[in-house]
C-alpha positions in Angstrom: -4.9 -6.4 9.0 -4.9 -3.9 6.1 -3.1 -6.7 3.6 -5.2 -9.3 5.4 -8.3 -7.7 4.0 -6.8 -7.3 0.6 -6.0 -10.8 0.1 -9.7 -11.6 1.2 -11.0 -9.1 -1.2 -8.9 -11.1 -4.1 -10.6 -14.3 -3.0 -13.3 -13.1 -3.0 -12.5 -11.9 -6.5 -11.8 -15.1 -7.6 -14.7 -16.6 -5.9 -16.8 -14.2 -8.0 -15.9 -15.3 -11.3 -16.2 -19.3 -10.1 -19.7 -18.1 -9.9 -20.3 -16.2 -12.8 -18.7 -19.5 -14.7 -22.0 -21.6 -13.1 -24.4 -19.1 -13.3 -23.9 -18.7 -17.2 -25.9 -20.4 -19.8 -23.8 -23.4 -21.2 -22.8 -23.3 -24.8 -23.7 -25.2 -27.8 -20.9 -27.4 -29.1 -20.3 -29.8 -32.1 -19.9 -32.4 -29.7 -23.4 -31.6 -28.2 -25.2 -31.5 -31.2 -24.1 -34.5 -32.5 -25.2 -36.4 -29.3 -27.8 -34.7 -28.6 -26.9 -33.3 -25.6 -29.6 -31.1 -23.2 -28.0 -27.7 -22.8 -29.1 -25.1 -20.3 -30.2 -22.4 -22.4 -30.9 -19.6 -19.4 -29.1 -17.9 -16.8 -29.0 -20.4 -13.5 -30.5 -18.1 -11.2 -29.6 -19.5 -7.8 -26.1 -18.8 -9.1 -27.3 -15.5 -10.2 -28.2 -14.5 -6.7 -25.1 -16.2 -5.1 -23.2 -13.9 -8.0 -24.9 -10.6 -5.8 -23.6 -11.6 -2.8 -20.0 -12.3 -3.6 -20.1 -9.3 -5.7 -21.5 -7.4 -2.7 -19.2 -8.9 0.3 -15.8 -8.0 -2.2 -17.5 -4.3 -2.2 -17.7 -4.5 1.2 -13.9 -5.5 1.5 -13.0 -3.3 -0.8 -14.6 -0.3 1.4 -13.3 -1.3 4.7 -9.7 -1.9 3.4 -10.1 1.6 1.7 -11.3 3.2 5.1 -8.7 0.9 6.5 -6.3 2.7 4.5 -7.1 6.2 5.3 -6.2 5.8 9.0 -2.9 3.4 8.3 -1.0 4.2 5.1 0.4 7.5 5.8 3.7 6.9 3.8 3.9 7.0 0.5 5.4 3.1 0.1 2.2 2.2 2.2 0.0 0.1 -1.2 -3.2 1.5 -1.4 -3.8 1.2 -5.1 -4.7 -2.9 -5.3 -7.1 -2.4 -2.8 -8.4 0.6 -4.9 -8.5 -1.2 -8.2 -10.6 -3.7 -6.8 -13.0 -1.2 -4.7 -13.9 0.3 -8.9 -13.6 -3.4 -10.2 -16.4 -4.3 -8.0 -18.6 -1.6 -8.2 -18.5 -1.9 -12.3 -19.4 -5.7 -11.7 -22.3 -4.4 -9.1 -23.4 -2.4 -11.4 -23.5 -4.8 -14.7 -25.1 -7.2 -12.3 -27.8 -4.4 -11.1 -29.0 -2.8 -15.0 -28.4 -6.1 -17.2 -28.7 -9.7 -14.7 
């Protein structure tokens, strides 16, 4: 259950920055100029809120597998730092989304 958790918390991960690609303002090429292409200046914000609740649900994974982890990993082969590493990756990302999106 405990590694089942942590490969949904990578997927999650991955879903995440899928996301953040769509939600992002496009970028001005040569190619665009020269056709005159219409660009997307601003931040898509359905994607924006989609963004919080991916970033949210891999906190959430991160937290159980971390509680998870406290009642099944008594030895010290047991992995608890991937599922660690992601638990602080995700709240950095909740918290750039919360102060600057």
């Amino acid at each position: 259950m405990f590694i089942l958790i942590n490969y949904i918390a990578w997927l999650v991960l991955f879903v995440t920055l899928l996301v953040f690609h769509k939600a992002q303002p496009e970028f001005e090429t040569v190619f665009d100029r020269f056709y005159q292409l219409d660009l997307r200046t601003s931040w898509d914000m359905q994607f924006v809120y989609y963004l919080g609740y991916t970033i949210v649900l891999g906190l959430a994974c991160s937290l159980i597998g971390l509680g998870l982890s406290l009642f099944r990993a008594r030895r010290q082969t047991d992995h608890k730092t991937p599922i660690l590493i992601l638990g602080v990756l995700y709240l950095v990302l909740f918290l750039l989304s919360w102060f600057l999106l």
